[in-house]
C-alpha positions as CSV (number, residue, x, y, z in Angstrom):
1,X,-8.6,-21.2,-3.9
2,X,-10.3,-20.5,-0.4
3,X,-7.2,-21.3,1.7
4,X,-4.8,-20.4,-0.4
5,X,-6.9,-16.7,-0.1
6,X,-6.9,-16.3,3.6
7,X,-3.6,-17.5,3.9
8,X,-2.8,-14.8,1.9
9,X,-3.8,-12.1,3.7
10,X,-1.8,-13.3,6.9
11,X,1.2,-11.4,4.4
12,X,2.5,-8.7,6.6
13,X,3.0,-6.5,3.8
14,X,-0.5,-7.4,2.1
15,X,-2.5,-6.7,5.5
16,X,-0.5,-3.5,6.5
17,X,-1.7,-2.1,2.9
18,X,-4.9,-2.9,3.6
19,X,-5.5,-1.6,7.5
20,X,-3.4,1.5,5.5
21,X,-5.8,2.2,3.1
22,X,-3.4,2.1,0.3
23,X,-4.9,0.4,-2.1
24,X,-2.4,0.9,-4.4
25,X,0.0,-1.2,-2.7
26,X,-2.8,-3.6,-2.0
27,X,-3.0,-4.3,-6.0
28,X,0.7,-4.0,-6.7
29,X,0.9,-7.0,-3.6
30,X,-1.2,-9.0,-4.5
31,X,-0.6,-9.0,-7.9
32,X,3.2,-9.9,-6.9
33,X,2.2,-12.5,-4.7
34,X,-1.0,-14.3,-6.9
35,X,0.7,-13.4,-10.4
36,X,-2.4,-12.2,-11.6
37,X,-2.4,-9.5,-14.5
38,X,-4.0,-5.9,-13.6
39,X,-6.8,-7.4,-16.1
40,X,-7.5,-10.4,-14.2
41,X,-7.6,-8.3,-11.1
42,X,-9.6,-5.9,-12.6
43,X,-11.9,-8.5,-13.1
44,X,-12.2,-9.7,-9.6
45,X,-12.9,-6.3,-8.6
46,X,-15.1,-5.0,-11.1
47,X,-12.6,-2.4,-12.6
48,X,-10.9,-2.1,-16.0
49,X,-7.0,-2.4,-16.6
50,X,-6.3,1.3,-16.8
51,X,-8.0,1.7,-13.8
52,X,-6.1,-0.6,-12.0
53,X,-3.0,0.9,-13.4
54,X,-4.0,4.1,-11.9
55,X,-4.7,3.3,-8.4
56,X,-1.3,0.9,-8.3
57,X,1.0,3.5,-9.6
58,X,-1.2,6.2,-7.6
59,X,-2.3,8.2,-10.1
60,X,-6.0,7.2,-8.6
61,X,-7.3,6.8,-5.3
62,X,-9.9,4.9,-4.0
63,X,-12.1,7.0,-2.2
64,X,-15.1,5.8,-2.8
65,X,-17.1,3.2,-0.6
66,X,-18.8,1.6,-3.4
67,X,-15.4,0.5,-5.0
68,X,-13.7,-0.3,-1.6
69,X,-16.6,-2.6,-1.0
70,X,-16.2,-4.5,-4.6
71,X,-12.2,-4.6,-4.0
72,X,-12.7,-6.1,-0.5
73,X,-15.1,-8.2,-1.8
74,X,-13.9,-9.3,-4.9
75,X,-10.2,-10.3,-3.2
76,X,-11.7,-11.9,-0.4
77,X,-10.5,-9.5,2.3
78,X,-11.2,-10.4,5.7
79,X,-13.3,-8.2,7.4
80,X,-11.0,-7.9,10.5
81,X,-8.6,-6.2,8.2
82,X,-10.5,-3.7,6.7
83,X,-13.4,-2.9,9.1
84,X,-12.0,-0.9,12.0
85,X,-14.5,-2.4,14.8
86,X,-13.6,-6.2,13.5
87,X,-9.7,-5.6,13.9
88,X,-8.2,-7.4,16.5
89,X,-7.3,-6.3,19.8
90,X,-4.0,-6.8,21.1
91,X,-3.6,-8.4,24.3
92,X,-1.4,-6.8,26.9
93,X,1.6,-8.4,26.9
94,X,1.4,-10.9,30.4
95,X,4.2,-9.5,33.5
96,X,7.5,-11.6,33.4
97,X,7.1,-14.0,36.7
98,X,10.7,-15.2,37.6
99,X,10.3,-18.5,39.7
100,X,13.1,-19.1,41.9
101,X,15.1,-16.4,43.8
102,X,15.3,-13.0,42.6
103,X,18.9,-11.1,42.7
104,X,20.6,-10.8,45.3
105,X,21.3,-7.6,47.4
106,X,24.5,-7.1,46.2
107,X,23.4,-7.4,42.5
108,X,20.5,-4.7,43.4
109,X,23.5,-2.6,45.2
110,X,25.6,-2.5,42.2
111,X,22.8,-2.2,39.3
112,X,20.7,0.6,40.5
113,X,21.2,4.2,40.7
């Protein structure tokens, strides 16, 4: 189930929840996508089905660090995703190089102000 798991969080949906904090969506998600019941998650995570119930319909948050630490745990989160420091930088985006010649003065003449 390894691969399957961290192909699973490349989910643009399932990631955005997470970097979001809203773990609610992060259950209803991954539920939807692994068919798991809110008792087999609960079990990965170490929380009962009412529980579960709770945060997903948000009813519940999860502010504790204790429980964020057994969800990320327990559903294989990678770290990048949920510890800001570890989270990707984007790279600028490289300047557009034309190669060959650039328009011509007429072009220029006509197209700007």
């Amino acid at each position: 189930m390894g691969d399957f798991r961290t192909d699973l969080w490349s989910h643009p949906a399932l990631a955005s929840a997470v970097t979001e904090d809203d773990w609610g969506q992060v259950f209803h998600t991954y539920r939807k996508l692994t068919g798991l019941s809110q008792t087999k998650l609960g079990e990965l995570v170490g929380l009962v089905q009412p529980d579960v119930s709770d945060i997903e319909r948000g009813r519940r948050r999860v502010t504790s660090l204790e429980v964020r630490q057994r969800i990320t745990a327990g559903l294989d989160i990678p770290p990048f995703l949920h510890t800001p420091g570890e989270r990707p930088k984007t790279a600028p985006v490289p300047a557009l190089s034309l190669t060959g010649p650039g328009p011509d003065e007429d072009l220029l003449a006509r197209t700007v102000p």
